[in-house]
N, C-alpha and C positions, 0 to 999 in steps of 0.2 A: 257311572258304573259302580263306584264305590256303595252308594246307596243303596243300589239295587242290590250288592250282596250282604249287604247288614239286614235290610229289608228281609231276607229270604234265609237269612240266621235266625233271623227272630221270628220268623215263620215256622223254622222247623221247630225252634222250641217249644214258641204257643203248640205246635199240632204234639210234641212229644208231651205238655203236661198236661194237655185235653185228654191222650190216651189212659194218662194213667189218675186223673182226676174220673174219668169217667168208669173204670176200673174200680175205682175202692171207693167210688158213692154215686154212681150211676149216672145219670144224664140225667143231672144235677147243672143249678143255674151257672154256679160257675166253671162245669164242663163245658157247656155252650158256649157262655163269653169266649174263651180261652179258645176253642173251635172256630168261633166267628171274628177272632184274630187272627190265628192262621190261615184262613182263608184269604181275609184280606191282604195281609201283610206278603202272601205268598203272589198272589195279584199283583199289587204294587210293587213287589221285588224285580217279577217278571217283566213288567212295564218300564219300571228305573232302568234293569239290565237291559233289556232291549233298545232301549232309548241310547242309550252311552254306547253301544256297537255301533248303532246303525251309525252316530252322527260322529263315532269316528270314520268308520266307513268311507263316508259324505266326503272328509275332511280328505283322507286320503286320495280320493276316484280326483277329485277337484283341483291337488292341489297343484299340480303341473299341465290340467287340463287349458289350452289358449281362449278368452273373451273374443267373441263374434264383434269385429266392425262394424259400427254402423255405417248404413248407404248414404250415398249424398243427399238421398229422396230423404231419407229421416232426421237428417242435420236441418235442410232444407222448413221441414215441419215442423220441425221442433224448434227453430228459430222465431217462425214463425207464432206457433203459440206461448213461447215467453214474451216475447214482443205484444204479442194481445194481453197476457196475463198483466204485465209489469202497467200497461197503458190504465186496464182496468184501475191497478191497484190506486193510480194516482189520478184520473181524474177527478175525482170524488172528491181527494185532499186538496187538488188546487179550485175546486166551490167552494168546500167548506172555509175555505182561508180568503175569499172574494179576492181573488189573486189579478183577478180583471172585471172586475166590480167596480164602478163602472170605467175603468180604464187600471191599464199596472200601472205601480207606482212610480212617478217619475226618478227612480235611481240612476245615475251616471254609471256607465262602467268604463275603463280604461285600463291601459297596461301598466304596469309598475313601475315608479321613477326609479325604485331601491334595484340598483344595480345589479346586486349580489344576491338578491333570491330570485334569478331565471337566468336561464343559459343562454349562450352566445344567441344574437337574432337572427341568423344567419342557419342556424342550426335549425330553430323555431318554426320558421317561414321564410320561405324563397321573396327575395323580394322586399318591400314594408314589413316595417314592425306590425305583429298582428297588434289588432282591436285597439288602432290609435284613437279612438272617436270618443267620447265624452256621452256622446248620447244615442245610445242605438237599441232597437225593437228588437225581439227574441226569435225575428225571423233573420236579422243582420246577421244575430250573435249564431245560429247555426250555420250562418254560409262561413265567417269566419273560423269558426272550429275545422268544419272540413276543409277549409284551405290551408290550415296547419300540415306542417310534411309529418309529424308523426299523432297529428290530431291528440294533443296531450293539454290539456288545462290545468292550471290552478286559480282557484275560485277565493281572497284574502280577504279579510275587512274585520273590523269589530264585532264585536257582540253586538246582536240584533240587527247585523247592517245588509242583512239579505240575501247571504252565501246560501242557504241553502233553498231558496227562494228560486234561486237564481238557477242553483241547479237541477231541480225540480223543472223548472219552467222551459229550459233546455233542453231535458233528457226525453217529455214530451216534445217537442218540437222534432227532434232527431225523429223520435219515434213516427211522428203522424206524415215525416217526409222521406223514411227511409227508403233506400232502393234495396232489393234481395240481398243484393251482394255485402251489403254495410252489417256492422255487428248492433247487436243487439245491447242499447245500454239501460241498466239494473242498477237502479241504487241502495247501496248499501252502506250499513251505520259503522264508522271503523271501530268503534269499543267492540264490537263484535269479534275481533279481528285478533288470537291471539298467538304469535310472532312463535311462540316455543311451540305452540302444537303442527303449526302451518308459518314456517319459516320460508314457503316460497308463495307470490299473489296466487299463484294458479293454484295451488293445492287449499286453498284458505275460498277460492269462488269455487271452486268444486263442492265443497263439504255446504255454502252460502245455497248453492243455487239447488242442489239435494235437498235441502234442508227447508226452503221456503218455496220452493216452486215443486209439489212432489206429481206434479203431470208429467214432469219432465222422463219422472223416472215410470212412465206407462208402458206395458209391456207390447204397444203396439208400434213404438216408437224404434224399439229395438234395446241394447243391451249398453249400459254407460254413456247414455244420452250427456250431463252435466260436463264428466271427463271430457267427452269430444270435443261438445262446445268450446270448452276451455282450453282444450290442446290446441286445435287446427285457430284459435285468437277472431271465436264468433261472439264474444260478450266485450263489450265496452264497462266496465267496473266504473260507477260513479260512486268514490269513498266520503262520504259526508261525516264532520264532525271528529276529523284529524287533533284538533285541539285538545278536546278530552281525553283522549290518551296520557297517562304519566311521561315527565320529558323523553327519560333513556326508551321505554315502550315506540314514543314518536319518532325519536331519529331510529331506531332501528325499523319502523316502517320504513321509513323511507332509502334506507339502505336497502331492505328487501324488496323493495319497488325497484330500486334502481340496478340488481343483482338480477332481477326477474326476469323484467321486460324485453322482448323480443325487441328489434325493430320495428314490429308493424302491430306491435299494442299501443291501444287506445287507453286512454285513462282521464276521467275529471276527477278532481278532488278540491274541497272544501276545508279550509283551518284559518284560524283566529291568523292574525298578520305577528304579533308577536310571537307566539308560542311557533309558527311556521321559520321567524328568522331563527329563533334560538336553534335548532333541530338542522337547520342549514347549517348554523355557524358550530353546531356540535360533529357535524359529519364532516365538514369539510368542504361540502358537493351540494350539489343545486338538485333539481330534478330532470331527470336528462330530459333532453327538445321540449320541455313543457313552457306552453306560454304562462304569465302569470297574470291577473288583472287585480285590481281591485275599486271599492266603490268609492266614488267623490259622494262627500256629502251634499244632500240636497238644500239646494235654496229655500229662503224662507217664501220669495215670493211662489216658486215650484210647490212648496207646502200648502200655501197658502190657497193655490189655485186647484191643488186635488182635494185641498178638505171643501172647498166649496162646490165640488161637482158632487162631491160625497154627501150632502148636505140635503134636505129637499126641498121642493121649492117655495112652502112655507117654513122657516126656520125660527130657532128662537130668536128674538133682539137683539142678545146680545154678542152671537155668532160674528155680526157685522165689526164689533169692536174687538175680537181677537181676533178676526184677520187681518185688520191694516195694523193693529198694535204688532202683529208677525212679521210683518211685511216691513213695516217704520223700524222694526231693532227693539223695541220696547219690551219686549217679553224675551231676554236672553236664554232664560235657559228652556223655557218654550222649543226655541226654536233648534237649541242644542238638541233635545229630546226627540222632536220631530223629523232632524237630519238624517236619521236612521229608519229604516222599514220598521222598526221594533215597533220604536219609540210612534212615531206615524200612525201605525196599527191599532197601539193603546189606546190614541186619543179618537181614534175614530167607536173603536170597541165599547170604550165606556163613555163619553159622552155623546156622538152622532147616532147610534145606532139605540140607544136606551131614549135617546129626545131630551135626555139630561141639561140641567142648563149651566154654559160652559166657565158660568164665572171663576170658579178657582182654578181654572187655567191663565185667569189675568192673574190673579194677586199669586200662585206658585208659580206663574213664570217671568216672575222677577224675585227670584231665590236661585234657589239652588237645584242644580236639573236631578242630581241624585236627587233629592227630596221628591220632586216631580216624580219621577220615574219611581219609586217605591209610592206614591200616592196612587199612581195609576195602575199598578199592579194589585194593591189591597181593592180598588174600586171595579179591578178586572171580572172576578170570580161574580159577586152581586149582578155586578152589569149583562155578562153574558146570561146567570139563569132568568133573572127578571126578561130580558125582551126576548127570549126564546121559549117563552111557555109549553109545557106537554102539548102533544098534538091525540086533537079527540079521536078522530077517525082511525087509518090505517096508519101504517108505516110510515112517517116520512124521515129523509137522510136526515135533513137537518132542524130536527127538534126533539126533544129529548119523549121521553116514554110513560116519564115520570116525573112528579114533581115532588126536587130535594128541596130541601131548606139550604138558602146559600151558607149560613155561617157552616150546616154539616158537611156540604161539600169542601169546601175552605181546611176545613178539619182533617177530615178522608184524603185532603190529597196533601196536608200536609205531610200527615202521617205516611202517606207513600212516597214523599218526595224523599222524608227523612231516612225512611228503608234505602230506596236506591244510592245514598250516599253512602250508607254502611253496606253494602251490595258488595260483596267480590267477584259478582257478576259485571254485566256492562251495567254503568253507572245507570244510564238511560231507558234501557231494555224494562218496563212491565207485563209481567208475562202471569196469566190468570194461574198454570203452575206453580207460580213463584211464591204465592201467595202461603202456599203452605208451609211455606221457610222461613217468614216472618215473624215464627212462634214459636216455642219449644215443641216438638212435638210428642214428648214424652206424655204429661197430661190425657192429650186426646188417647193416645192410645191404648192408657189405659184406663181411661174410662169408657174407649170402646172395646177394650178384652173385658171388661169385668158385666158389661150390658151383653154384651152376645155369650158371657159364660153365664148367665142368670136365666138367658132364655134358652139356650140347650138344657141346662142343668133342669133345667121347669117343665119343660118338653117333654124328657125323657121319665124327670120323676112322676109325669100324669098318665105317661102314656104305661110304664112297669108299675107303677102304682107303688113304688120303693124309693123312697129321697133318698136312700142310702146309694142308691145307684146315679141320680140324677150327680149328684155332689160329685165325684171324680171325674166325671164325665165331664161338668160346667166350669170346674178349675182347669181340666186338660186343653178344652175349647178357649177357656181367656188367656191361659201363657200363652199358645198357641199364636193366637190372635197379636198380643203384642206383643211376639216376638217377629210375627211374619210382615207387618203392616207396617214393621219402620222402615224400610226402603221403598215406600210407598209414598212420602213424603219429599223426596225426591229424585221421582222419575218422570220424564217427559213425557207429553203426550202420544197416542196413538193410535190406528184407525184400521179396519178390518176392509177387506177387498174378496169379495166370494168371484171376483170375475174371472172366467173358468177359457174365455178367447185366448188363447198362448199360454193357458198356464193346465191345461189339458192333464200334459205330463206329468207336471208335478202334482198331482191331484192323484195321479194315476200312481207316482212315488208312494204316495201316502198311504193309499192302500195296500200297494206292495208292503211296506214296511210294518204294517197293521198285521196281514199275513205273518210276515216275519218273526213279529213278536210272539205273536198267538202259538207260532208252534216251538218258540221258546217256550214261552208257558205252559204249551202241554208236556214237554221233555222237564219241566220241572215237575210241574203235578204229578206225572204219572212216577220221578223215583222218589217224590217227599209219601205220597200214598202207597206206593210197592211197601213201603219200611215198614208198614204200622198196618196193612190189609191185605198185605198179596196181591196175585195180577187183577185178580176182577177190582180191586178196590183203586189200583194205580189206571186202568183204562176210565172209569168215571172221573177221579183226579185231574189226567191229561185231558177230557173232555171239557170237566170246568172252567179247571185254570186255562186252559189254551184261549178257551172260547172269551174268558173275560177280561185275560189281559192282549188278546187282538182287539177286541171292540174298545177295552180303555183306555188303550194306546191311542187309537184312532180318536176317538170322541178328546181325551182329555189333550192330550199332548199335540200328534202330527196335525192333527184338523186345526187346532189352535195357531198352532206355530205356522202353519199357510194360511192363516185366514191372518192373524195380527201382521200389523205391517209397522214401527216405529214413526209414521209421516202421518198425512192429514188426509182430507180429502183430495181428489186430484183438480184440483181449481185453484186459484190463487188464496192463497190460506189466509184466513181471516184468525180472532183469539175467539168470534164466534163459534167458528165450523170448525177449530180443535175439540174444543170441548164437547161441543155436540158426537162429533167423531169419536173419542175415547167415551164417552157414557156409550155410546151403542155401543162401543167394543166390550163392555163392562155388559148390558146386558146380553150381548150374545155368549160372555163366559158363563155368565150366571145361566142361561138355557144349558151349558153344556155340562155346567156343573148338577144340572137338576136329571139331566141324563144319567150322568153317573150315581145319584142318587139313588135313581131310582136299581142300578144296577147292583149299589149296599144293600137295597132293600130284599134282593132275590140273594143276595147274598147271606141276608142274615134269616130269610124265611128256608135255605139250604141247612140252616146250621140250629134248626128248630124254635126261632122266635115268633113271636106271636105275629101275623100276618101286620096288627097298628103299631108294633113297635118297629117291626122292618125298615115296612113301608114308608113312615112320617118319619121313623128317624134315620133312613138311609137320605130321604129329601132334604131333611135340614143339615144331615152330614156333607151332603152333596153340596148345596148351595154355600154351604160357607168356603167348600173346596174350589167352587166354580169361580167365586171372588179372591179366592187367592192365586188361580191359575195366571201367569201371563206376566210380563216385563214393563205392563202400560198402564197403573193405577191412579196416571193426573186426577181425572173426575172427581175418585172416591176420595184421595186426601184432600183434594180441594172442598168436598161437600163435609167431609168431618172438621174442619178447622175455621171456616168464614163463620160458624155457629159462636166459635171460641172471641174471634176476632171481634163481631158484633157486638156480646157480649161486655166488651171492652171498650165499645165506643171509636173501635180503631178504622169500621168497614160497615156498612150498612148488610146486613141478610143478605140483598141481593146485590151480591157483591160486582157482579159480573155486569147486570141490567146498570147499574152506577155505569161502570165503568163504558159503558158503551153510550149512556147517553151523557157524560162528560166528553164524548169524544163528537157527539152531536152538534155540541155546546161551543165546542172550538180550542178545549184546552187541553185534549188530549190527539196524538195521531196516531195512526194506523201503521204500523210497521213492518207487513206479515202477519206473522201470532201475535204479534206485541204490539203493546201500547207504549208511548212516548209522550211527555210534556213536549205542547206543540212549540215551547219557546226554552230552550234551557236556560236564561235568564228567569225565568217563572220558577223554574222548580226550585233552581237558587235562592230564589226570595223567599218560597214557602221553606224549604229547607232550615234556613237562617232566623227565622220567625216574623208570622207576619202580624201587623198591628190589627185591631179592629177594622171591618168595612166600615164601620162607621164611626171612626174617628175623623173629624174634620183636619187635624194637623197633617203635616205632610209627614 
């Protein structure tokens, strides 16, 4: 509202020294300008004003008004379709990881000897200590879950040792055998998770499940679909990746978990075995009724006998002799490496699947198994692009789009790995927004204020035929410009929704409120013109202004602000179908800005300009106003900065196409929007600096 009355100060002024410009040198050029300020300025007053009532208004009518229930019928539904959504998200992820290619790995799981990190057994499970077995299928391990009394997990083990494998491979299982009545389990990355803003689980999976699932929140579903879920304890929360959290950060999860949870919440979670005891022994407390397991390492002969299924049935030579060398003890730290899903992975990655020949797995697995394990990581990146070549034809998941050079991928994902470590975001989280924070943003922005003030200023000066005129004009458009485009740099993405089924009324609001404006705006017109023309002059006035700040309300503002939505498309949100989502939402402002364009242009052919100076430069007034409309600029900072970034060797042009066919490739996963190194030991390595792919030394 404040605006709107400075706005409509400086209106009356422009119209009072239009009067008297016009007065002592006639309808002179700069009587006009000064005219076709007050017109505008008096527009836009009327619009700012009207806008700041109504949505106090809003603010008021709403703020004691009660939220509608949802039915059982739409709990029911909506369970329903997160349960599909979350299945889709991950089946994909467990191919692309050959997670039963051709059989899962033979990992052990079992209950914890360590005393003091799981509660009474008694408390746990009725009966035996759960998941006494050593060796059990992923159809075992869900019947044991549900025979938990409060179906609570912790999933321990090292680095690489297939915690999150594990619960991936579970939360499908759960899902493809759930019955109606069961919750729905969703996994989720805990650096996401932060304690000070969402100090309770349930307000922290509310804001998770809004936020990456935005079907949930579809107007056919009913009204705080996530909330429900989360209140009446319809989501199974799978937390992965507890470890990376800072310590104090950790135990206070787990306080908050333990402060949370109902009786009849569900929960898995995943964290390093160290970092899980400290955070016990920091709290004091265990995890109430949650069972805890963790992995035995695997045998060499158990190794031995998956890399030879893994193998084909013509192999190299010398395959033969680092198996039973495995198998004999001969290759120590071989076998140490391979005791872990990581470790097991790598060697299948870069020498089985490439047809690589595996001799420096004899002579580095009688060293040092670090040495090993950083050899197989530098041979990782080469390995996966070499035996996954671009695919000719269509689309396929798993092969990339395009062909990188390995040492530049190696580079790029260096360079991301290193970003997310200085991230005060989640360490992990690659998000194609994010990308625009990795650079000062000052540069771009003014080298895009000083290009879009060169091309108004150019505009204007060809179209008046006067560079004296193009010049204020092309400096006013570049401060402009970077002053309004730095918060553009970091705002989230966002997606437009015209679907008019339940949203009737509010549609029907927005025209009411367009009305509203409009005959605000004629009650200004008509006493800014009374003053300086008398009545006949204040009823044209009140016809103008009423008519064009109703329609600019509508078009610029109410239509925007129902059409922009902060979420994605309503499907399970990919970092593809963001971005896609906020460029349409960009070009439907630019349509609405070229509307209003063209409403400058009848605005300045009112105020005696020449019909091509109106018209072209109401459009390009329009259009730059259309891009700066709206609260959801991901796309455009994203598409002014990968220029910078490339430039620098830090991100290839297509920044995004990398990124997706890294994620083809097997080194990156899918998280929702985001992307993730599919092994955080990897990003570690790249982080920390990695040697040459083709350095033969370990």
């Amino acid at each position: 509202m404040i605006l709107g009355l400075l706005l409509l100060a400086l209106s009356t002024a422009f119209l009072l020294i239009a009067q008297r410009l016009r007065g002592n040198l006639g309808a002179g050029t700069t009587g006009v300008t000064a005219g076709l300020g007050s017109l505008v300025t008096a527009v836009g007053g009327a619009v700012a004003l009207g806008n700041g009532l109504l949505r106090y208004l809003t603010w008021w009518h709403r703020r004691g008004a009660p939220a509608a229930a949802p039915s059982s019928e739409d709990i029911g539904r909506a369970k329903d379709i997160l349960a599909g959504l979350v299945t889709q998200q991950w089946r994909d992820e467990t191919v692309l990881r050959s997670l039963c290619d051709p059989e899962p790995m033979p990992l052990p799981w079992r209950s914890t000897g360590r005393r003091e990190l799981a509660d009474h057994p008694e408390i746990i499970a009725e009966g035996a200590v759960a998941f006494p077995g050593l060796d059990v299928h992923i159809e075992d391990m869900a019947r044991k879950f549900r025979g938990l009394r409060c179906r609570r997990l912790v999933i321990l083990g090292g680095p690489g040792s297939g915690k999150t494998t594990l619960a991936v491979q579970l939360m499908l299982e759960l899902l493809r055998t759930r019955e109606p009545e069961e919750q729905v389990p969703v996994l989720l990355s805990a650096g996401r998770w932060d304690d000070r803003a969402h100090p309770r689980l349930n307000d922290w999976l509310v804001a998770t499940l809004a936020a990456d699932y935005p079907a949930l929140r579809a107007e056919r579903l009913g009204q705080a679909i996530p909330e429900a879920l989360v209140a009446r304890g319809e989501v199974l929360p799978v937390i992965d990746g507890v470890d990376e959290l800072p310590d104090g950060v950790r135990a206070n999860l787990l306080n908050a978990l333990n402060r949370s949870m109902h009786e009849t919440d569900q929960l898995i979670l995943t964290c390093r075995t160290a970092q899980f005891a400290e955070s016990v022994e920091s709290i004091g407390d265990v995890l109430t009724a949650a069972a805890v397991i963790e992995p035995q390492p695997m045998t060499p002969d158990a190794v031995a006998e998956y890399l030879r299924a893994c193998l084909p049935p013509v192999a190299s030579p010398t395959w033969p002799r680092v198996l039973v060398a495995l198998r004999a003890g001969a290759v120590p730290a071989l076998a140490e490496v391979t005791s872990t899903s990581l470790g097991l992975w790598l060697v299948r990655a870069t020498y089985i699947a490439p047809r690589e020949d595996p001799a420096p797995l004899l002579e580095l697995g009688r060293g040092s198994a670090a040495d090993l394990h950083d050899h197989l990581c530098d041979r990782l990146i080469p390995a996966l692009v070499g035996a996954r070549p671009p695919a000719d034809g269509p689309t396929q998941p798993f092969r990339p789009q395009h062909a990188w050079p390995a040492e530049h991928v190696g580079r790029w994902l260096t360079y991301l790995s290193r970003q997310l470590v200085q991230s005060e975001d989640d360490p992990r989280d690659m998000a194609w927004w994010h990308l625009a924070r990795y650079t000062p943003s000052r540069p771009v922005r003014v080298v895009t204020g000083i290009t879009i003030g060169i091309l108004v200023g150019m505009t204007f000066a060809l179209l008046t035929g006067e560079p004296v005129t193009g010049l204020p004009l092309g400096l006013l458009a570049a401060v402009v410009v970077m002053v309004m485009i730095g918060s553009w740099f970091t705002e989230s993405p966002g997606h437009a929704d015209f679907q008019l089924r339940g949203r009737a009324s509010a549609l029907l609001r927005v025209l009411r409120d367009g009305l509203i404006v409009g005959a605000l705006g004629a009650v200004i017109g008509w006493m800014m013109a009374y003053q300086v023309g008398g009545a006949q002059a204040a009823v044209a006035g009140a016809r103008e202004i009423g008519l064009l700040s109703g329609i600019g309300f509508v078009v610029v503002l109410s239509l925007i602000r129902w059409v922009e939505h902060p979420t994605t498309e309503a499907t399970a949100r990919s970092p593809r179908s963001t971005l896609r989502a906020d460029r349409n939402l960009t070009v439907i402002r630019t349509v609405s800005g070229l509307v209003v364009g063209l409403m400058f242009g009848y605005i300045g052919q009112k105020a005696q300009l020449a019909p091509s100076v109106a018209i072209v430069g109401g459009l390009v007034l329009g259009l730059l106003f259309g891009l700066m409309l709206g609260s959801h600029h991901a796309w455009l900072a994203y598409t002014l900065t990968v220029p910078r970034l490339a430039t620098r060797g830090r991100l290839p042009l297509r920044a995004m196409g990398f990124l997706e066919d890294a994620h083809r490739l097997g080194l990156l996963r899918a998280e929702g929007p985001y992307y993730q190194f599919r092994h955080i030991e990897l990003q570690e390595h790249l982080a920390r600096g990695r040697r040459a792919a083709n350095d033969p030394r370990p």
